[in-house]
KOLLOVEX-886327 format. One record per atom (N, C-alpha, C): residue in three letters; x, y, z. Coordinates in steps of 0.001 Angstrom, whole numbers, plus 500000, padded with zeros to 6 digits. Last residue first. Example, Ala and Ser with C-alpha at 12.3 -4.5 7.8 and 13.67 -1.06 7.14 Angstrom:
ser512850497750507080ser513670498940507140ser512900500030507870ala513190494310507800ala512300495500507800ala513200496700507800
END
This chain:
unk491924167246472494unk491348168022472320unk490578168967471683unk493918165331471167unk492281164791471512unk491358165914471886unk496135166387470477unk495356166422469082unk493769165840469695unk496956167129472868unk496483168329472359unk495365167576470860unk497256164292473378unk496115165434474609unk496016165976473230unk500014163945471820unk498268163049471654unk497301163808472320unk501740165382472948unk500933166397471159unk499509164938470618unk502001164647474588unk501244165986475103unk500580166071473803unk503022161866474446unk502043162295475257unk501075163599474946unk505602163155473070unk504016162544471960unk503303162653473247unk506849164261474600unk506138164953473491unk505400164370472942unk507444162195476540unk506835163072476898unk506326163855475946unk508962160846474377unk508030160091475230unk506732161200475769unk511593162458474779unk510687162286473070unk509337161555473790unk512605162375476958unk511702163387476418unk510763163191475039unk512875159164477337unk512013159955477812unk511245161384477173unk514964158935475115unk513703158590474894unk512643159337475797unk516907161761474482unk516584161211474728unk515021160127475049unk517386164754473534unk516750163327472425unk516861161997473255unk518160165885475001unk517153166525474333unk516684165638473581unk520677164545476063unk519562164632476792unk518321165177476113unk522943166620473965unk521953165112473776unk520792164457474332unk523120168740475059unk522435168743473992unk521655167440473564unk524280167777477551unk522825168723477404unk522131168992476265unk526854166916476092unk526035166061477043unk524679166523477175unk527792169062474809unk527253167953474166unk526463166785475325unk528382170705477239unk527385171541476211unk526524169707475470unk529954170575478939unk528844169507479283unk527729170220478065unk532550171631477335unk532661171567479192unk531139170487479148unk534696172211475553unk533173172058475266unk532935172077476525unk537489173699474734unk536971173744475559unk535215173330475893unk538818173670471253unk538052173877471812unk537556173082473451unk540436171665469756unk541221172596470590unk540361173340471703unk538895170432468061unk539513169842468685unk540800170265469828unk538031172547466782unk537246171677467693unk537935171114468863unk540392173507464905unk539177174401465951unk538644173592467162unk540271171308463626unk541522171758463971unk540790172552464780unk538039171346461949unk538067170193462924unk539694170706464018unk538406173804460515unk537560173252461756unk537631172267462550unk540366173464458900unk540358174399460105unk539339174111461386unk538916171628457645unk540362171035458101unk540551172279459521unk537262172849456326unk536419171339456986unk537292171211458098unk538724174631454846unk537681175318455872unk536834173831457186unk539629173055453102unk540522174054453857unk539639174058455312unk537664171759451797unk538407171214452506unk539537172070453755unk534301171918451067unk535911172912450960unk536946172747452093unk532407170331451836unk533726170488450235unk534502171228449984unk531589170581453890unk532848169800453958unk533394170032452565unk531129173918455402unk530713172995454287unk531642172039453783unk530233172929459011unk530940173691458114unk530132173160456539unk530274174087462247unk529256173178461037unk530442173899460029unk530412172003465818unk530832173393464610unk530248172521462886unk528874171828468975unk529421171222467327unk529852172348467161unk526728172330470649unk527445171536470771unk528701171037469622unk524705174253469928unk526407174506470232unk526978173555470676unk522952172233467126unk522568173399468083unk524481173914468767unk522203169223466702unk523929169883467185unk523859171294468226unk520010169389465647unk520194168421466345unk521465169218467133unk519760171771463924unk518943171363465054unk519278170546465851unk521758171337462204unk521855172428463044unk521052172227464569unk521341168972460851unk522365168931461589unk522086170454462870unk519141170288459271unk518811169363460409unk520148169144461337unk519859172855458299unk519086172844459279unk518989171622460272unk523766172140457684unk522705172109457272unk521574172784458288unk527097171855456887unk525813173142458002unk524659172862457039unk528105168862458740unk528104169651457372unk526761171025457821unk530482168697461483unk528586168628460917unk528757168943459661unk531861168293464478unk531930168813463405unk530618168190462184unk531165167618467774unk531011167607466748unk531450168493465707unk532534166727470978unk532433167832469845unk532495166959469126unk531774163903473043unk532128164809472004unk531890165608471782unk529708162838475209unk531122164101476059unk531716165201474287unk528746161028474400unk529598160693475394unk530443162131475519unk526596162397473812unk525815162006474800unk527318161527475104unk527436163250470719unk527432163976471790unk527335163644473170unk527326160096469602unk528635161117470114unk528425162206471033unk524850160304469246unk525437159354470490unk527096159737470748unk523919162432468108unk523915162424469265unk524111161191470461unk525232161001465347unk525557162567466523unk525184162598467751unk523885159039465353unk525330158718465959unk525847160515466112unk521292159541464257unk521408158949465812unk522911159079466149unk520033161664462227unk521410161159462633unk521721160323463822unk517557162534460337unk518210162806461554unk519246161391461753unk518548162007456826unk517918162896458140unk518378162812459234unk520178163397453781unk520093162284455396unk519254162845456351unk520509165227452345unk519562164420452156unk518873163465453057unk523050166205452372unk521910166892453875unk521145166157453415unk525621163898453309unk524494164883452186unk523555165301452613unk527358163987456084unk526381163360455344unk526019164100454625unk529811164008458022unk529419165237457145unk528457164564455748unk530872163575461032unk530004163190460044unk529648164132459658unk532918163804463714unk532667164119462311unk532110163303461637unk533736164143466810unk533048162981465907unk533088163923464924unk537182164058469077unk536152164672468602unk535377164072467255unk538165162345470743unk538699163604470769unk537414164130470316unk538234158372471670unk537975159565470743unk537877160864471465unk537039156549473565unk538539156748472902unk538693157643471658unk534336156765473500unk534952157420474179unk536572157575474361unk533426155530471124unk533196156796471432unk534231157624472399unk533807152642471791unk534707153498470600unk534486155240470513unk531962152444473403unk533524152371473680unk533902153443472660unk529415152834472832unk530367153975473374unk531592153437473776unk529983150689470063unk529963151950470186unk530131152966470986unk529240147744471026unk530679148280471493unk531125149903471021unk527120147729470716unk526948147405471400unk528517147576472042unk527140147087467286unk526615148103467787unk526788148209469762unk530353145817466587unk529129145712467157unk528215147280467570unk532547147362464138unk532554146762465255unk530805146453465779unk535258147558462049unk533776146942462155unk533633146672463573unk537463150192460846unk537122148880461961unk535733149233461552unk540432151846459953unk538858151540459622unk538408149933460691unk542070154298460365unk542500152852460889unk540962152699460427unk545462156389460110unk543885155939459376unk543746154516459993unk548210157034460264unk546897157995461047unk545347157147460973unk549321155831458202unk549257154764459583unk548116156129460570unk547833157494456097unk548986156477456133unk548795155644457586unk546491159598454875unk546810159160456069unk548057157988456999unk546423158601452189unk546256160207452206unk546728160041454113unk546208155442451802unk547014156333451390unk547266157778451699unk544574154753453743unk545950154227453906unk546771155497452789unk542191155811453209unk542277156596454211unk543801155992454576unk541575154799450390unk541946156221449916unk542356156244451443unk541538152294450836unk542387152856449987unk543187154361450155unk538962152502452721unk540236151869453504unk541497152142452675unk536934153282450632unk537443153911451581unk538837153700452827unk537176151100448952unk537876152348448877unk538079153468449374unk536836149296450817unk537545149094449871unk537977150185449460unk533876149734451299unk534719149631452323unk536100149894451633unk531417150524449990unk532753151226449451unk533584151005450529unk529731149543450801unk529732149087449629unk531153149548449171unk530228148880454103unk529209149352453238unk530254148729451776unk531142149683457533unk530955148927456912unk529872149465455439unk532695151655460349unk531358151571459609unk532009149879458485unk534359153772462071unk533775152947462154unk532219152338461455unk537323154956461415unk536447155425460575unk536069153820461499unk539576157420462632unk539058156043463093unk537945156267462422unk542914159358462107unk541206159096461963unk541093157531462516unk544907161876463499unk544823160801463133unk542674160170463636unk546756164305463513unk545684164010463583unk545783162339463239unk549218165278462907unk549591164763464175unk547930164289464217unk548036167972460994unk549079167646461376unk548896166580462738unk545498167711458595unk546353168078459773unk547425167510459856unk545002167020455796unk545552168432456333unk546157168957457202unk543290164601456500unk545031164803455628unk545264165769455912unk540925165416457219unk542222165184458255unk543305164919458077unk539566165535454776unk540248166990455534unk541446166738456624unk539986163206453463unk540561164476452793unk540650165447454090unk538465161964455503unk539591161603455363unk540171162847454582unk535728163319454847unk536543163852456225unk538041162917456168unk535392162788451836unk535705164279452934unk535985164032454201unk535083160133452445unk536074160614452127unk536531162072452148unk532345160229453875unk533713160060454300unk535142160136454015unk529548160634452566unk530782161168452300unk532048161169453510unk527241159491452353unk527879159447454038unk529160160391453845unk526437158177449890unk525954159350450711unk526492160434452142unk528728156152449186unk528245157469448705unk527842158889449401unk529271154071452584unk528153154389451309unk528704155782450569unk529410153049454906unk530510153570453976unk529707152846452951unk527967154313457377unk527787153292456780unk528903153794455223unk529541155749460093unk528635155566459023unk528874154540458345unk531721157630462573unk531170156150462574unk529712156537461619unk534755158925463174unk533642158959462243unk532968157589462266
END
């Protein structure tokens, strides 16, 4: 999980759900107002599974790619998400809260759930992480890459000069 450990970002749902598993273990990469209690609550409910780090933007697909599978389950208030699809772009499954914008962005690369029901957050990520993705998240991410985004304003400047 890599966010800003804020309120909004709800991380402690995904520490609550990966208490559930078995043999799971979290990496929360972020910094914020609630470092403190998020490093509380992910030593206690996790115990040595839980590890929180600060790291450079610039050392992110590392940390990406020593990873299984990403979870961020933001208040749908959030908009679009760059670290989904920088998880996706290294190979991850996602787990999502089910919103439209998560949907759009994620599309089958992911699974969505509603994280406040922890059972169902916990099955899923337990799902995912068993799941077979093969280059789904890699093709999904290419869709946001700069080029294409580049190429859509091009066209939607023509169309609006027309």
């Amino acid at each position: 999980c890599v966010g800003a450990l804020t309120p909004g970002k709800r991380i402690n749902l995904v520490i609550s759900a990966v208490a559930k598993l078995e043999g799971v273990s979290l990496l929360v990469v972020g910094d914020g107002d609630l470092k403190n209690e998020i490093d509380d609550l992910g030593k206690k409910l996790l115990k040595k599974r839980f590890q929180l780090v600060k790291v450079p933007y610039s050392q992110l697909p590392t940390v990406y790619r020593v990873a299984d599978l990403f979870s961020l389950v933001s208040a749908p208030y959030h908009s679009f998400e760059i670290v989904l699809v920088e998880a996706m772009a290294t190979g991850l499954g996602v787990v999502a809260n089910d919103d439209p914008i998560r949907r759009e962005i994620i599309e089958d690369a992911g699974l969505f759930v509603d994280p406040t029901n922890k059972e169902e957050y916990a099955k899923a990520l337990e799902t995912a992480l068993k799941m077979k993705w093969g280059d789904k998240q890699r093709r999904q991410a290419e869709k946001f890459s700069w080029d294409k985004i580049a190429e859509q304003y091009e066209e939607l400047f023509k169309e609006l000069r027309n």
